[in-house]
MIKOLDREN-254411 format. One record per atom (N, C-alpha, C): x, y, z; residue in one letter. Coordinates in steps of 0.05 Angstrom, whole numbers, padded with zeros to 5 digits, always signed. Example, Ala and Ser with C-alpha at 12.3 -4.5 7.8 and 13.67 -1.06 7.14 Angstrom:
# residues 2
+00264-00114+00156A+00246-00090+00156A+00264-00066+00156A+00257-00045+00142S+00273-00021+00143S+00258+00001+00157S
//
This chain:
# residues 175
+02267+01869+03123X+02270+01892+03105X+02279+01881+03078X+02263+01892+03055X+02272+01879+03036X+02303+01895+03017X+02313+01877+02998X+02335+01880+02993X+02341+01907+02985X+02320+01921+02967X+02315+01946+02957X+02317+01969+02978X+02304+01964+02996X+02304+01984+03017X+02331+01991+03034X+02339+01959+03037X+02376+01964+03048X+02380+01978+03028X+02385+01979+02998X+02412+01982+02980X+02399+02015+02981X+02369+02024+02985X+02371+02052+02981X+02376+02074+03016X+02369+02044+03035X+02384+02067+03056X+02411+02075+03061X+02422+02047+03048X+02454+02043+03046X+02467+02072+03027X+02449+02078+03008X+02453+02096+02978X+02461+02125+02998X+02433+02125+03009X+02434+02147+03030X+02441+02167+03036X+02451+02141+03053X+02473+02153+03081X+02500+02156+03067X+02513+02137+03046X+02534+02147+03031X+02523+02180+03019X+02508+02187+03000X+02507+02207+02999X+02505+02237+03030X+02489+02233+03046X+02489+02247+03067X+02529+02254+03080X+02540+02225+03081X+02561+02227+03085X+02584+02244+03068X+02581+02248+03042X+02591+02265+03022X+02573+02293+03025X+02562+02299+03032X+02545+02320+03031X+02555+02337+03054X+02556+02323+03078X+02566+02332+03106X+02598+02344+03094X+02615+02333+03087X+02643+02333+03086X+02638+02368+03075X+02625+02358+03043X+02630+02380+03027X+02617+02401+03045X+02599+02404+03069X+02589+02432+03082X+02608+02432+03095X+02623+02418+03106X+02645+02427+03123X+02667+02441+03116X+02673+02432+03085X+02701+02440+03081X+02683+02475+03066X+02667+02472+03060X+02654+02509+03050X+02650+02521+03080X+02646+02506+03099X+02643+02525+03120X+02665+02537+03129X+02695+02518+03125X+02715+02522+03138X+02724+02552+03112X+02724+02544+03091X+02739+02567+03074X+02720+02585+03082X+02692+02588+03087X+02682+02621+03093X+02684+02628+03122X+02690+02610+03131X+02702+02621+03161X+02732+02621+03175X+02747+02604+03164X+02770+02605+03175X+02782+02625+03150X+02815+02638+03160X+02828+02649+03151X+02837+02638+03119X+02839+02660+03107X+02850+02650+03082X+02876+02679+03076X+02898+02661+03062X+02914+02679+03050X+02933+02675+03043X+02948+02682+03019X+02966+02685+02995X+02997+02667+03006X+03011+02647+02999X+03029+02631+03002X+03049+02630+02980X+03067+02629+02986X+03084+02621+02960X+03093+02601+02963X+03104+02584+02936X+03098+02561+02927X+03119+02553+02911X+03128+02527+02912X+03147+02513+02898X+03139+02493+02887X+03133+02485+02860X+03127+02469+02857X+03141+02438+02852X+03138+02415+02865X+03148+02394+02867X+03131+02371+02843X+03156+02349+02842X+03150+02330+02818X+03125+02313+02836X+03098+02318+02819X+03079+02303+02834X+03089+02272+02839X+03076+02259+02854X+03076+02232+02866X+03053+02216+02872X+03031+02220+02866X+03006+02212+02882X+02996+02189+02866X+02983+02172+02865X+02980+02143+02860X+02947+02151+02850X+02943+02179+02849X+02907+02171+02840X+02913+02191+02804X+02895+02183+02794X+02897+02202+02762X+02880+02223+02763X+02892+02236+02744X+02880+02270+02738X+02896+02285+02744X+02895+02310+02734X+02911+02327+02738X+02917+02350+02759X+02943+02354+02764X+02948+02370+02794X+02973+02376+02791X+02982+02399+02810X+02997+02413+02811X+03000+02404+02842X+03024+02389+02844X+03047+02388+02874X+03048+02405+02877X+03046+02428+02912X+03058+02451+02909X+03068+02447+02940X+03100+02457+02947X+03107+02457+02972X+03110+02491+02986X+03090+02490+02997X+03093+02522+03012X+03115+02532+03027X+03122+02554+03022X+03148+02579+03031X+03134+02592+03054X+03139+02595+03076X+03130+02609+03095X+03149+02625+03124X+03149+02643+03128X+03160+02654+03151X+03161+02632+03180X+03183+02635+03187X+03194+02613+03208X+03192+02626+03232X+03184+02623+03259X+03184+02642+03276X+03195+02612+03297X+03217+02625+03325X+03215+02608+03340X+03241+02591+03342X+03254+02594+03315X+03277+02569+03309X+03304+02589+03304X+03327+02578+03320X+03347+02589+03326X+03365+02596+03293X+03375+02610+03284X+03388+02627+03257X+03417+02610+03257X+03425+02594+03239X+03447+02573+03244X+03472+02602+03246X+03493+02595+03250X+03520+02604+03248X+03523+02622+03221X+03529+02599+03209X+03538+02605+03177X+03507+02603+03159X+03510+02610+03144X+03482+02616+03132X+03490+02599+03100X+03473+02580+03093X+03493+02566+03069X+03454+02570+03057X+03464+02565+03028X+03440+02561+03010X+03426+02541+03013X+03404+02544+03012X+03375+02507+03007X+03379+02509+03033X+03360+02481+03035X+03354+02474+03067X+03381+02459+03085X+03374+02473+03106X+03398+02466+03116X+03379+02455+03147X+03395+02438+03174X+03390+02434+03192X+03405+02428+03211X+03405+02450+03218X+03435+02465+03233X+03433+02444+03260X+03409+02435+03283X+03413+02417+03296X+03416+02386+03294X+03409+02382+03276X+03411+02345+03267X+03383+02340+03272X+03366+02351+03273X+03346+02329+03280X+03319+02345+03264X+03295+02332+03266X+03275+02342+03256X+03264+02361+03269X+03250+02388+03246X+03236+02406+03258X+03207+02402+03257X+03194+02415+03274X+03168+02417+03269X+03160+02442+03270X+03135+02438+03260X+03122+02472+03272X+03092+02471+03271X+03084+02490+03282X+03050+02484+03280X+03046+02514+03258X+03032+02512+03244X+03021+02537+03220X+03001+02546+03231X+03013+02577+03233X+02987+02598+03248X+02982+02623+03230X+02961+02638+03233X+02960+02659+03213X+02965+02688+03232X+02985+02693+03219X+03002+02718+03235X+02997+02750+03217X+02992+02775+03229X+02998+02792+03218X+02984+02796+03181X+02965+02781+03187X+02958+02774+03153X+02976+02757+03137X+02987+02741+03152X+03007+02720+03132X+03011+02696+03146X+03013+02665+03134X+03016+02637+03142X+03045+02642+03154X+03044+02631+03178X+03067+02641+03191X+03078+02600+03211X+03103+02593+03202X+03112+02563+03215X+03123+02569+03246X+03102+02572+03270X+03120+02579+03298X+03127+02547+03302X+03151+02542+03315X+03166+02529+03333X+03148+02505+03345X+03142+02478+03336X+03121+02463+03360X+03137+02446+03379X+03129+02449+03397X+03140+02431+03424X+03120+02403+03417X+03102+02400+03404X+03091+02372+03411X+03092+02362+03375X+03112+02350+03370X+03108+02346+03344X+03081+02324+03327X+03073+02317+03344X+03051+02289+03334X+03026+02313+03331X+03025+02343+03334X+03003+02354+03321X+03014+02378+03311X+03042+02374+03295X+03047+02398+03283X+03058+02383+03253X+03076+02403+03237X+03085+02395+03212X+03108+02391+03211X+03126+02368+03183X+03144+02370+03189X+03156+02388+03163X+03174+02403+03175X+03184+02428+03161X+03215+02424+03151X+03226+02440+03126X+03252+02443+03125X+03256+02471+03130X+03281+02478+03138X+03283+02509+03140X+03303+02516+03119X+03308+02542+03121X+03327+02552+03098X+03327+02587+03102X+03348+02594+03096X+03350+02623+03099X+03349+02637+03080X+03338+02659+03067X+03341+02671+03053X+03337+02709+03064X+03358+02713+03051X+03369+02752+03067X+03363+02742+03087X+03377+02736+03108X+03386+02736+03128X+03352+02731+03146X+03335+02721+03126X+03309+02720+03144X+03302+02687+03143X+03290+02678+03161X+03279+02638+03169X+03260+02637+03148X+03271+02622+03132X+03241+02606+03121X+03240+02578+03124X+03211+02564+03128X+03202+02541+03134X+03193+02531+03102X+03199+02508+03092X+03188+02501+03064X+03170+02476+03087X+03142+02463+03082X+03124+02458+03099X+03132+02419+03069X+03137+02404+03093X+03154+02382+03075X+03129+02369+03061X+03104+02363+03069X+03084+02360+03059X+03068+02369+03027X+03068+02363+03005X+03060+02380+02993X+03029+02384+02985X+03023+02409+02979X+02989+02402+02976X+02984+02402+02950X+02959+02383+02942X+02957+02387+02913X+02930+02400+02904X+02938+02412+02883X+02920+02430+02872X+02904+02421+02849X+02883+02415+02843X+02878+02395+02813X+02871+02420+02795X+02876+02413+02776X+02871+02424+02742X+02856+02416+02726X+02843+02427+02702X+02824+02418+02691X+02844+02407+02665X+02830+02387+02651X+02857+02373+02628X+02864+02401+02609X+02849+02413+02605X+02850+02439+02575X+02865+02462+02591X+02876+02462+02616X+02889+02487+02624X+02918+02474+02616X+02939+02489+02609X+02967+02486+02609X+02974+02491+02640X+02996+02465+02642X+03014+02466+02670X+03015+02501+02683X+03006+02501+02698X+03013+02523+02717X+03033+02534+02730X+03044+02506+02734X+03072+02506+02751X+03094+02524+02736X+03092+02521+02709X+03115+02528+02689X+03109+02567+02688X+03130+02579+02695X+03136+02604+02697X+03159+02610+02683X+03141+02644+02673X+03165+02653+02657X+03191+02663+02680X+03203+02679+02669X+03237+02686+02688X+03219+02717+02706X+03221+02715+02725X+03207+02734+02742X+03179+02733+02753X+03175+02714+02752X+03152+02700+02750X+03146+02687+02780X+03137+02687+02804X+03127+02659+02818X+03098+02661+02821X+03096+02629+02823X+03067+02625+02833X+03064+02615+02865X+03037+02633+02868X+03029+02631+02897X+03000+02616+02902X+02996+02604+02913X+02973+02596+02918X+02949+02613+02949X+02926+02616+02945X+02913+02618+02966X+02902+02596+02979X+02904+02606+03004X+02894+02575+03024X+02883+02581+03043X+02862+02559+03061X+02847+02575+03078X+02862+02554+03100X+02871+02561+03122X+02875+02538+03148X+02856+02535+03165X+02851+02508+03159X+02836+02489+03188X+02844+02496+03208X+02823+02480+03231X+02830+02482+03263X+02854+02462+03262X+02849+02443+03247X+02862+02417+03240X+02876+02405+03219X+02900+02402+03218X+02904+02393+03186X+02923+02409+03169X+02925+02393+03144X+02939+02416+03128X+02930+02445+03122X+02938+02456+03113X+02926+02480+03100X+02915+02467+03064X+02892+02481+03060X+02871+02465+03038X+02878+02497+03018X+02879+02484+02991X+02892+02502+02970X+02860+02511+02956X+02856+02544+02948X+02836+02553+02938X+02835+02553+02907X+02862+02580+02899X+02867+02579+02879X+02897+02584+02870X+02901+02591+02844X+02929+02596+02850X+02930+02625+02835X+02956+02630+02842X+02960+02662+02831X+02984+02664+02816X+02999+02688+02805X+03025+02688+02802X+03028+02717+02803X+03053+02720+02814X+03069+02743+02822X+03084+02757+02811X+03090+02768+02794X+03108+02793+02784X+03112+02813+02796X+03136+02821+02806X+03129+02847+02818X+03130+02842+02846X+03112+02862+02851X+03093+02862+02873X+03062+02858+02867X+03057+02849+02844X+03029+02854+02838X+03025+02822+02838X+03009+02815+02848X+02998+02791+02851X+02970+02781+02837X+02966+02772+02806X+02945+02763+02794X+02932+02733+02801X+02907+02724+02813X+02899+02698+02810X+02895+02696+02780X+02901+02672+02777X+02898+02653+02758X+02865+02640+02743X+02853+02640+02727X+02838+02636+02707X+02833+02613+02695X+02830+02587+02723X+02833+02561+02710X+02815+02545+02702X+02791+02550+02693X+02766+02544+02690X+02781+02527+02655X
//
């Protein structure tokens, strides 16, 4: 086989291989669940360039015992690490309790009004186009939420983002 013919079956199958991914991950957002998260955003960290928005998700805790005393931020009332597996509950991303941690997440908890929340320790990133201004930055009343659709597998994959006032919830315009 001559050299030409390797370097274009080689060309390929790298493309076929990028092609597959990208039908997978459009199949997963029009078929698996998607829906509205709220979001903290964290000092990115990631070693590749371009622009992105760190964001660590807020989510309802189901499963995990309510400590004693209730103190502010994350707290971890047993000493040890939590996990949880992310399920979509009731129309909302919901952190239940995992007994097998090597296929669940690792979570911080924290209370707020007397209700569990899971901050999901992982953060996902969101990329930006260079001409949009930071997203992250909110006025006073202000949060941003992101939409996400969850895998069978995996993190939860970020769509778009939104911000919240209110109760009224606007996506965002990041083209």
């Amino acid at each position: 086989m001559k050299p030409l013919y390797k370097g274009l079956l080689l060309g390929t199958i790298q493309v076929a291989l990028v092609c597959s991914l990208g039908a997978k991950l459009l199949y997963d957002r029009a078929t698996r669940p998607r829906v509205w998260v709220k979001t903290a955003p964290v000092d990115p960290d990631l070693p590749i360039r371009g622009r992105y928005v760190s964001l660590r998700l807020e989510v309802p805790a189901r499963g995990f015992e309510m400590p004693a005393e209730t103190v502010p931020g994350p707290f971890n009332p047993t000493g040890k690490l939590h996990y949880a597996n992310l399920e979509f509950e009731a129309g909302q991303l919901v952190a239940v309790r995992a007994e097998n941690p090597q296929k669940a997440e690792h979570i911080s908890l924290r209370v707020i009004n007397n209700e569990l929340f899971a901050d999901i320790n992982e953060p996902v990133a969101y990329f930006i186009p260079e001409h949009v201004p930071d997203p992250a930055r909110r006025e006073q009343g202000e949060e941003l939420w992101v939409e996400v659709t969850l895998p069978k597998k995996g993190p939860p994959r970020p769509l778009r983002l939104g911000v919240k006032k209110g109760e009224a919830l606007t996506p965002l315009d990041l083209r």
